[in-house]
C-alpha positions in Angstrom: 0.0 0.0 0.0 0.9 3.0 -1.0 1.7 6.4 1.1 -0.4 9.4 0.6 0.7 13.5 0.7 -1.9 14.1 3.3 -0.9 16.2 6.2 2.4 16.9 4.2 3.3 20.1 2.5 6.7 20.7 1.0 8.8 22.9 2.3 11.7 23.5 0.4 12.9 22.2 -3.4 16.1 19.6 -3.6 18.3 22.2 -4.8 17.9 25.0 -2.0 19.3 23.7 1.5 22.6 25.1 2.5 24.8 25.4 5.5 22.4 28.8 6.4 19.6 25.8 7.1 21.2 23.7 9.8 19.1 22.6 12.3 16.1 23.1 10.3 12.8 20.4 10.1 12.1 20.5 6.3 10.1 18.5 4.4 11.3 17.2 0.8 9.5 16.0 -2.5 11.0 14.1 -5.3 12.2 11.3 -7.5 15.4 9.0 -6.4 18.4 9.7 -8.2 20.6 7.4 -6.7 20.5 4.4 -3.7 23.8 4.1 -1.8 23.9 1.4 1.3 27.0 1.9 3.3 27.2 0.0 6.6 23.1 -0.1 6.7 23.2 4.2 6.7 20.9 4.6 3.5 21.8 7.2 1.4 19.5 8.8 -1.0 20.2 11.7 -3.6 16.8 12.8 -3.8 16.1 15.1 -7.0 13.6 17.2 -8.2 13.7 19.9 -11.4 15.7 22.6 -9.2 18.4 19.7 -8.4 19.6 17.1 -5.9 19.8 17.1 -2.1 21.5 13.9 -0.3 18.8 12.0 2.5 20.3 9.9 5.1 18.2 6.9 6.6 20.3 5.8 9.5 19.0 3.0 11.9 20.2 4.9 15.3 18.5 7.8 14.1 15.1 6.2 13.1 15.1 2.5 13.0 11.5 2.1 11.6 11.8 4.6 8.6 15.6 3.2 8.1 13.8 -0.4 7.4 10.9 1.3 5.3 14.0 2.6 3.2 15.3 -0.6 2.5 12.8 -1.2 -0.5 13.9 2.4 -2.3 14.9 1.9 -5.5 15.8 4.7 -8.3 12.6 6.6 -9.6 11.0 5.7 -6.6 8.6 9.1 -5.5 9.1 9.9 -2.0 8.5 12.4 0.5 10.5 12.8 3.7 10.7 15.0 6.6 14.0 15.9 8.4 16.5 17.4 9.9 19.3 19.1 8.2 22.5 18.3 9.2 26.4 19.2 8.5 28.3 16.5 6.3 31.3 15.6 8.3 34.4 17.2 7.3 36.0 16.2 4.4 32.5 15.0 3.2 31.5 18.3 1.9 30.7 18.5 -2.4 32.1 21.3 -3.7 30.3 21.0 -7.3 26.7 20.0 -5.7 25.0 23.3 -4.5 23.4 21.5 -1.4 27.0 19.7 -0.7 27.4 20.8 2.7 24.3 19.4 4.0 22.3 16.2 4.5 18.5 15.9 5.6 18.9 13.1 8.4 15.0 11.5 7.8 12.8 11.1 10.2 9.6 10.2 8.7 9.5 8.5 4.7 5.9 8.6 2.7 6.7 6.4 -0.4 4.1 8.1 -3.3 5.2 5.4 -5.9 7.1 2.8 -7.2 9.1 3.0 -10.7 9.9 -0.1 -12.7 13.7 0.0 -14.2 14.1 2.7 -16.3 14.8 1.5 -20.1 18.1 4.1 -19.6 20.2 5.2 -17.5 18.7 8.6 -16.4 22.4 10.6 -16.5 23.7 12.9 -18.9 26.7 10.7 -20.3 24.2 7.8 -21.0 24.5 5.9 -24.4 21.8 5.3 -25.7 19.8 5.6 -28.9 17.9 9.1 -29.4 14.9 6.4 -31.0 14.6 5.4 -26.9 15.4 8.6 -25.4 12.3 10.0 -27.9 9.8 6.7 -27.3 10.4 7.1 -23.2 10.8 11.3 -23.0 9.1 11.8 -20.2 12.4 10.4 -18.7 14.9 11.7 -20.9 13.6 15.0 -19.6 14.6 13.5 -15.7 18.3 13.9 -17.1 20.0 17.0 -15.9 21.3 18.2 -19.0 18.0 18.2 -20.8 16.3 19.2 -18.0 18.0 22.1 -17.8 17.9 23.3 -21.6 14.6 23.7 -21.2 14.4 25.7 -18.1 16.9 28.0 -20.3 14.1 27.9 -23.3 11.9 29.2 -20.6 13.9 32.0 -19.5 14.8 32.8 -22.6 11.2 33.4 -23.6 10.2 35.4 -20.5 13.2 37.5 -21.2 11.8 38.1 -24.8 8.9 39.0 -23.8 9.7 40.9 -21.0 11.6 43.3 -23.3 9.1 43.4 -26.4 6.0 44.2 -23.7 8.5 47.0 -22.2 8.6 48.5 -26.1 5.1 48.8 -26.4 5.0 45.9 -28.4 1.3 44.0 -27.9 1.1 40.0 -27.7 -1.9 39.1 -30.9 -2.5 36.0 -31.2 -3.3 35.1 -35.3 -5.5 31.5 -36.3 -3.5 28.5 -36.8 -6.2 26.8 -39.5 -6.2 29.5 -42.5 -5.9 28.7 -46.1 -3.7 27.4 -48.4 -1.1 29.5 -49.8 2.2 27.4 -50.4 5.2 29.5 -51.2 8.3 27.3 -50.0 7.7 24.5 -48.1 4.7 21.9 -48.8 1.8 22.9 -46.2 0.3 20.9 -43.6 -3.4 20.2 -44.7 -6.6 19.8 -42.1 -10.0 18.9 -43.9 -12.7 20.7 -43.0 -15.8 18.4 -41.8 -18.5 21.3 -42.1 -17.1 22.3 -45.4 -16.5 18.6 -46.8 -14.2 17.9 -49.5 -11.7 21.9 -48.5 -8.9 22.3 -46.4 -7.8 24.3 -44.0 -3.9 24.7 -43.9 -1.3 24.8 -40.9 0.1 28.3 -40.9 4.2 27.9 -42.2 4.3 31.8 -40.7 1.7 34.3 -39.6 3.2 36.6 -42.5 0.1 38.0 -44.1 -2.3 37.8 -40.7 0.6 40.1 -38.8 0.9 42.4 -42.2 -3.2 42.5 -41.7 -2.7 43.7 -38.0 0.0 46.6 -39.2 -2.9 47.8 -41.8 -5.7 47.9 -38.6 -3.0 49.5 -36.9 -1.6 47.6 -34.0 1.4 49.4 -34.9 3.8 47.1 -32.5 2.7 42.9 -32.5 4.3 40.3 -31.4 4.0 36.5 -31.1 6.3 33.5 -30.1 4.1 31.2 -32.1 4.1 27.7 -33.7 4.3 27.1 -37.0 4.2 24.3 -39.4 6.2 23.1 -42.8 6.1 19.9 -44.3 9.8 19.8 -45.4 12.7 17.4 -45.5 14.0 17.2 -41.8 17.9 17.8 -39.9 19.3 18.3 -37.0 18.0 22.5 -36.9 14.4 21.9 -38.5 11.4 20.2 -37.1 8.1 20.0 -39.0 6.1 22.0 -35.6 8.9 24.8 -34.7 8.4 28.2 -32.4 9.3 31.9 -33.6 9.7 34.8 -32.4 7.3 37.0 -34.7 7.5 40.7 -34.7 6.5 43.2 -37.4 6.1 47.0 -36.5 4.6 50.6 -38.7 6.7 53.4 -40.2 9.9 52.0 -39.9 12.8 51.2 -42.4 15.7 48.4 -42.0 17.6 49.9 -39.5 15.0 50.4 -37.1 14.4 46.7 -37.1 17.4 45.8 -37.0 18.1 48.2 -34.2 15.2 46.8 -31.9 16.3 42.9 -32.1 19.6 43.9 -31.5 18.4 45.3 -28.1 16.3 42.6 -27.6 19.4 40.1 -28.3 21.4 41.7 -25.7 18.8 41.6 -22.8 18.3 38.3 -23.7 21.8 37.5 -23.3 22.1 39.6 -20.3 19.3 37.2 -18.3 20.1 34.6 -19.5 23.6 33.9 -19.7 24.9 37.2 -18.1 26.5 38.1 -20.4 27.1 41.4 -22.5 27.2 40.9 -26.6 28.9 43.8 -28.6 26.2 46.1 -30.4 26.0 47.2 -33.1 26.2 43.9 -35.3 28.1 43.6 -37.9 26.7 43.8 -41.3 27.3 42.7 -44.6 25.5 42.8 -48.0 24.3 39.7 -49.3 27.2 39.9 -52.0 29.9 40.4 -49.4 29.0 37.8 -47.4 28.9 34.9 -50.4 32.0 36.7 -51.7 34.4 36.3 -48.6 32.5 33.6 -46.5 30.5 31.1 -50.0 27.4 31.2 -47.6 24.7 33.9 -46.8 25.4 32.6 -43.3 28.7 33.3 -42.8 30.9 32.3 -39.3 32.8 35.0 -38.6 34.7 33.3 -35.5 37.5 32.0 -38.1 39.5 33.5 -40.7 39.2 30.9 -44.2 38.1 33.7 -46.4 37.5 33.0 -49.8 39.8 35.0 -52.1 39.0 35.7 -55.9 41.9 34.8 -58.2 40.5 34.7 -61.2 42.5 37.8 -62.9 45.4 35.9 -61.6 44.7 32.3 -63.9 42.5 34.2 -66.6 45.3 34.0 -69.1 47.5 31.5 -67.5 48.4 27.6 -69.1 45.8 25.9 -66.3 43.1 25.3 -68.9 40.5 23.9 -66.5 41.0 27.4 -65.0 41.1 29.9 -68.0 38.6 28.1 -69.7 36.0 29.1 -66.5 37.0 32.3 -67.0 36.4 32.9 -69.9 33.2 31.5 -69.8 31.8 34.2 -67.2 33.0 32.0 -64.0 34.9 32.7 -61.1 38.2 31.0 -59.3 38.8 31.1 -56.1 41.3 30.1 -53.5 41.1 29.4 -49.7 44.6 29.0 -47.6 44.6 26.9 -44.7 47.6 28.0 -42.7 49.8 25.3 -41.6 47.9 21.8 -43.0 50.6 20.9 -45.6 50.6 17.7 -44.1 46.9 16.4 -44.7 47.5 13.3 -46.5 46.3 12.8 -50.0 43.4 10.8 -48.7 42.0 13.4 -46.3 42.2 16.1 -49.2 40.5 13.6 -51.7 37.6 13.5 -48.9 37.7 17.1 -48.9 37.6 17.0 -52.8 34.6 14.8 -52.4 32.6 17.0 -49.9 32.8 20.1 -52.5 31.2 17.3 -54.9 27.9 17.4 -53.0 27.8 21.3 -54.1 28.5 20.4 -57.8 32.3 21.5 -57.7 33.5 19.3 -60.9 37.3 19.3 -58.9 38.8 20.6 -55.8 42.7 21.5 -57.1 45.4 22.0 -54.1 48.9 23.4 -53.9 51.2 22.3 -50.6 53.4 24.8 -49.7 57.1 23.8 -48.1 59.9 25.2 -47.6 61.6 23.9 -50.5 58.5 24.8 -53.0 55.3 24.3 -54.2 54.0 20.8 -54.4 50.8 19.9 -57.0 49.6 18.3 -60.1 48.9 21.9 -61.0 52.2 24.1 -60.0 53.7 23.0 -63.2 51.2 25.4 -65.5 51.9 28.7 -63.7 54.8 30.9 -64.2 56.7 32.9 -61.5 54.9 35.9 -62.0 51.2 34.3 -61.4 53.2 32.7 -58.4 54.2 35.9 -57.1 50.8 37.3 -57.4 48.8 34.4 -56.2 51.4 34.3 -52.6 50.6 38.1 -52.1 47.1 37.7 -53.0 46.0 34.6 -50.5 49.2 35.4 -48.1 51.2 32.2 -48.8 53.9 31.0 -46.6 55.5 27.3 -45.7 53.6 25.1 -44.4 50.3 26.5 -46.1 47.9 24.6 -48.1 46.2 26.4 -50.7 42.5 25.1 -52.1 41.0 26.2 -55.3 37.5 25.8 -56.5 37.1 27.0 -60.4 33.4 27.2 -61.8 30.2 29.2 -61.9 29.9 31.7 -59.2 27.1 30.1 -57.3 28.8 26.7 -57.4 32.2 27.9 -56.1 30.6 30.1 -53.1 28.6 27.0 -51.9 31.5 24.6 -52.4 33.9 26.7 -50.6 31.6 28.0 -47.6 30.9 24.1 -47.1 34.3 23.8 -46.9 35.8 26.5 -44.6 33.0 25.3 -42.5 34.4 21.8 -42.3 37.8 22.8 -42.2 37.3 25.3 -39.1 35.5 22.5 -37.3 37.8 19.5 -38.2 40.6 21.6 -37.7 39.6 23.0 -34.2 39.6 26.6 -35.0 36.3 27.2 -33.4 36.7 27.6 -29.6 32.8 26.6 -29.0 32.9 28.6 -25.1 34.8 31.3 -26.0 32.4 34.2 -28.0 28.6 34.7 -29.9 29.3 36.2 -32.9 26.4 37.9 -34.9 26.1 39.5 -38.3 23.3 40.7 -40.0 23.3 39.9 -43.9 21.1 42.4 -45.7 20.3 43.2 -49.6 19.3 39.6 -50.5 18.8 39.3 -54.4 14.4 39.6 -54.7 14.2 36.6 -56.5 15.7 33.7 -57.9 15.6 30.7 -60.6 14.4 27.6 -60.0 15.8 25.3 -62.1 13.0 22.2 -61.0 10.2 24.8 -61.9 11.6 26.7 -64.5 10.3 30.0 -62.9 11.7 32.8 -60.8 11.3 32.3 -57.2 11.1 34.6 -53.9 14.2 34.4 -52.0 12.5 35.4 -49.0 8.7 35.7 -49.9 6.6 37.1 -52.4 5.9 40.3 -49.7 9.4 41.6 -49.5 10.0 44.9 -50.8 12.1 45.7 -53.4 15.0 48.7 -52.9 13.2 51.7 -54.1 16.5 52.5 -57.4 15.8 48.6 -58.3 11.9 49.2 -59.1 11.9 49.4 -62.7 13.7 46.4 -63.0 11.2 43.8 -61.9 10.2 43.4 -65.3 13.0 43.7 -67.2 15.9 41.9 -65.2 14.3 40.7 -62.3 17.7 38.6 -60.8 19.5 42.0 -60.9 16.7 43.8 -58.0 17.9 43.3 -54.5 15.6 43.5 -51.9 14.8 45.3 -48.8 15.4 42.1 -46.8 18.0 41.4 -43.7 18.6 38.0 -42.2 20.3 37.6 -38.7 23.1 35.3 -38.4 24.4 33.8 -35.4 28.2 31.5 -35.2 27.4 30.9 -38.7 23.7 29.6 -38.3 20.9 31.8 -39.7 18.7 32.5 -36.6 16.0 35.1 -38.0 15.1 36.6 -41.3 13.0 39.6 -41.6 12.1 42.5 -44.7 10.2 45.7 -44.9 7.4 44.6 -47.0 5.0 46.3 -49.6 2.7 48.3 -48.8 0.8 49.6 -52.4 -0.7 47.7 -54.1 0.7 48.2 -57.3 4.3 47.1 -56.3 3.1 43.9 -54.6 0.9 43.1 -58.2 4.8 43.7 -59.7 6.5 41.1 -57.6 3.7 39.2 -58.1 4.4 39.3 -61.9 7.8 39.5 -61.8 7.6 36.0 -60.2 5.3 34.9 -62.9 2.3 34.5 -61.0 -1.2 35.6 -63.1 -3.6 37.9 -61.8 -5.9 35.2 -61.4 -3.8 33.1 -59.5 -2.9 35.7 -57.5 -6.0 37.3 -56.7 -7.5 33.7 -56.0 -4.7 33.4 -53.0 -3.8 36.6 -51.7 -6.8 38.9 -53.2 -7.9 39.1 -49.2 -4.8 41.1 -48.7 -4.3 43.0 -52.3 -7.7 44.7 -50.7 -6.9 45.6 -47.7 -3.7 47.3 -48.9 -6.3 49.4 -50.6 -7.4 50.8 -47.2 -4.4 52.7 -46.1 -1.7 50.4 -45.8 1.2 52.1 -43.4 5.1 51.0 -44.5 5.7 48.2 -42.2 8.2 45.5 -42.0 9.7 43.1 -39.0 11.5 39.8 -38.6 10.8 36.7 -37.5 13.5 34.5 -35.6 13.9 30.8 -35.4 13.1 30.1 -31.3 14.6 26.7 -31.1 17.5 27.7 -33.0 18.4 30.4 -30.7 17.8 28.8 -28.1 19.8 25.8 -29.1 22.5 28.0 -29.6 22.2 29.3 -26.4 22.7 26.3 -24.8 25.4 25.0 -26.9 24.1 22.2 -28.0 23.6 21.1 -32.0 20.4 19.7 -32.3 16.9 21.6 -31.9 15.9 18.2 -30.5 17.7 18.9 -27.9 15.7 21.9 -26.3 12.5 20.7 -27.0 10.1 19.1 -25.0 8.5 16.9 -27.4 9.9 16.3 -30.2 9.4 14.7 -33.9 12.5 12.4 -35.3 14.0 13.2 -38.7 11.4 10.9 -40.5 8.8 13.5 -38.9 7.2 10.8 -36.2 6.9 10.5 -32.4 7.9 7.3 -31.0 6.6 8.5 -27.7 3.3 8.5 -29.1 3.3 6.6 -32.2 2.1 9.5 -34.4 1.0 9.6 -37.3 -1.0 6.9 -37.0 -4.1 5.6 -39.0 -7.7 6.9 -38.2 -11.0 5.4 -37.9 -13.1 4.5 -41.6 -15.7 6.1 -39.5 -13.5 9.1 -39.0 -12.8 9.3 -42.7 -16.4 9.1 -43.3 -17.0 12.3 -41.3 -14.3 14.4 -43.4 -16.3 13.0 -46.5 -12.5 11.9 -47.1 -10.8 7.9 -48.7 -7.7 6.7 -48.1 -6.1 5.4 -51.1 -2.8 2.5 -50.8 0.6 3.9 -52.9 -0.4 0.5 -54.8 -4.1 1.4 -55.5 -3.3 4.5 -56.0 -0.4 4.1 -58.8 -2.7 1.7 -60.1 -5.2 4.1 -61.0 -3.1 6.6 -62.4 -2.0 4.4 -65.2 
């Protein structure tokens, strides 16, 4: 039989007794962590969320709840009442906050039993993330995770601590709306009242918080869920939380300026720590040109350095023939690698293959000379240049990437990313580095569609001097748009957007949508910027990622209560799962096999 709580309040949480309590009667509530038996003294490390606090069960103290104690196992749910007590000297824990005290028990209610956990509920256990996802009410027992999402909550009051101190107002915007897929697939709900439509899952509250700019809720906010159906990783989840803010009558740097306030109060609550203002920025060309990504690291050197002038005219064909052709080569210098072996830089050639680079060409750098298949078709002037160009001394080893301009950013990014992590250059504890990236190209060719695409979304503003080329050259306009970056890893992306009518119907066209289509989808909003739009713009940042960055760690899955694997299911709870025919029947809907379903389409 079981013990109950009557009669028995808790007094204090595992993590809050120190010396200051000695001689107190307290009264403790929580899971055990850990059963030592030494002598017949039971110890217990009893924890609860805030932490741990040792229980002693010692016969000449209490010889009735000493014997109860003898059936404790770990996970068991207890509450005791007790005396705390001094550890004797030279039993004191330094790196436990309650390690100069003990509760010596004198009465144990035992609230329930626990069977053996499938795990070992400690932060070093090795197990598969499958189990730790099928039995996560446990995984979240473990310290480390445990206390990742306590940070996620701070971090969130802190947000919007500081966004409710600006004036900003907390609007909440429908999660079933329709159908507008721009980017990712949608996540589709039928409608039972309205058989055979759909609602959709909202990928963003874009248009509802452009909607609440133009009724003029001039400051919104919302840390909201949000829904793609998109190939998963380690950083995406198909359910994910941002940080949505869009504001009236203010330009880029206004933005900009209020999230970089709101970045460094975050940073001061939650890790105490100042951050440098103001970030860093860079254009969207810069940032491809000296980093290959539009998320560039900027906690390593690696920059990418154009040599193309340099091989234009030179006897490397493979290079002067990419010239020629409107391409670009460029060069990376890893100080001090000369002696990666020829396998390790043929795995290296191999990752740039994944970001169609047709080669990855290398010069080795030693004392004695240049070493390469290639060193043979430059002369000693295009030597001279290239040394001065990428700063070349012994012991360097020199990569080049020769191609379009597109293909040789993206290879070489991937790359100094690999290299700075494979060659340590990253100290992970030692700084947060942001940078915003701004003037993003408006659109952009999709190759699989064979249309022009937004880069951002179809609401992003143009720059005002780039207007008249929507519909001449539409790759050439750059938008308003900014994106934040943080240690290389994009963490918010945000524009000011339009607000007439007649420039949205542009991008519109520009991104070959007809009036019909796009009056079907967005005609709701083409009228209400009718009604006296206001300029407006905002950002919206990637919760989980931020906060995963936070806390150091590399998966989103990490600081998340619940979350999906990479094959978007829960093993916890089995979903998705199949429904009822009766179910079905209600949402006037049929379920068809891949089989039956190929079947009938030939």
């Amino acid at each position: 039989m079981l013990d109950s709580l009557h009669n028995m309040k808790r007094t204090h949480t595992c993590s809050e007794l120190t010396a200051k309590d000695v001689g107190k009667e307290v009264i403790l509530m929580g899971w055990v962590h850990r059963r030592r038996d030494h002598g017949g003294v039971i110890f217990v490390d009893l924890r609860d969320r805030e932490g741990v606090t040792q229980v002693v069960f010692n016969p000449e103290f209490n010889k009735s709840v000493h014997e109860k104690a003898g059936v404790i196992r770990n996970e068991f749910v207890l509450a005791t009442r007790g005396t705390v007590v001094p550890r004797p000297e030279g039993m004191i824990n330094p790196n436990l906050k309650t390690g100069e005290i003990d509760v010596m028990a004198s009465e144990l209610r035992i609230l329930n039993m626990s069977r053996t956990p499938p795990f070992v509920l400690e932060d070093d256990t090795q197990v598969s993330e499958n189990i730790r996802l099928q039995y996560r009410y446990l995984d979240m027992r473990r310290p480390a995770l445990r206390k990742n999402l306590i940070l996620r909550h701070r971090t969130a009051a802190a947000i919007r601590s500081y966004l409710n101190d600006q004036g900003f107002l907390d609007i909440e915007t429908p999660f079933l709306t329709r159908s507008t897929p721009e980017g990712a697939r949608d996540y589709l709900v039928p409608s039972r009242v309205n058989p055979g439509q759909f609602y959709a899952l909202p990928q963003s509250p874009q248009i509802f918080k452009q909607l609440l700019m133009l009724a003029g809720f001039d400051k919104y906010y919302q840390i909201v869920r949000c829904f793609r159906d998109e190939d998963l990783r380690a950083d995406r989840q198909p359910e994910f939380t941002q940080i949505d803010m869009e504001m009236s009558f203010v330009t880029e740097d206004e933005v900009m300026a209020v999230t970089e306030r709101m970045m460094a109060a975050v940073f001061r609550k939650v890790l105490d720590i100042e951050i440098e203002r103001p970030f860093q920025r860079l254009t969207y060309e810069e940032a491809t040109g000296r980093f290959g990504l539009d998320k560039p690291d900027l906690r390593f050197g690696l920059e990418l350095k154009d040599v193309s002038d340099i091989v234009a005219n030179g006897e490397f064909k493979s290079f002067a023939d990419v010239v020629r052709a409107g391409g670009l080569v460029k060069a990376i210098n890893v100080k001090g690698c000369v002696d990666l072996s020829r396998k390790e830089i043929d795995d290296l050639a191999a990752l740039v293959a994944i970001y169609k680079a047709k080669g990855l060409a290398w010069i080795k750098v030693r004392p004695d000379g240049w070493q390469s298949p290639i060193v043979k078709f430059f002369d000693d002037g295009q030597k001279e240049a290239l040394r001065q160009r990428l700063e070349i001394a012994p012991g360097d080893l020199v990569f080049f990437v020769a191609d379009q301009s597109r293909v040789v950013n993206e290879a070489l990014g991937h790359l100094r990313s690999h290299l700075a992590e494979k060659l340590g250059l990253i100290n992970q504890d030692e700084r947060y580095e942001f940078v915003w990236v701004t003037e993003f190209p408006l659109v952009e060719y999709d190759e699989h569609e064979k249309r022009y695409v937004a880069m951002h979304h179809p609401f992003t503003a143009p720059v005002e001097e780039h207007m008249d080329l929507l519909t001449q050259e539409p790759l050439a306009v750059r938008s308003r748009a900014y994106d934040l970056v943080l240690n290389g890893a994009e963490v918010g992306g945000g524009s000011i957007r339009n607000h007439q009518r007649v420039v949205q119907e542009k991008v519109f066209e520009a991104l070959n949508i007809d009036r019909g289509t796009y009056e079907k989808k967005f005609g709701f909003l083409l009228e209400a910027l009718d009604f006296g739009a206001p300029p407006h713009g905002g950002i919206a940042l990637g919760f989980d990622r931020l906060v995963m960055l936070i806390a150091r760690q590399s998966s989103i899955r990490d600081v998340i209560a619940f979350p999906k694997t990479q094959k978007a299911t829960c093993p916890l709870t089995e979903a998705p799962c199949d429904v009822s025919a009766a179910q079905l029947q209600e949402l006037s809907l049929r379920v068809k096999t891949l089989a039956s379903f190929t079947t009938s389409q030939k």
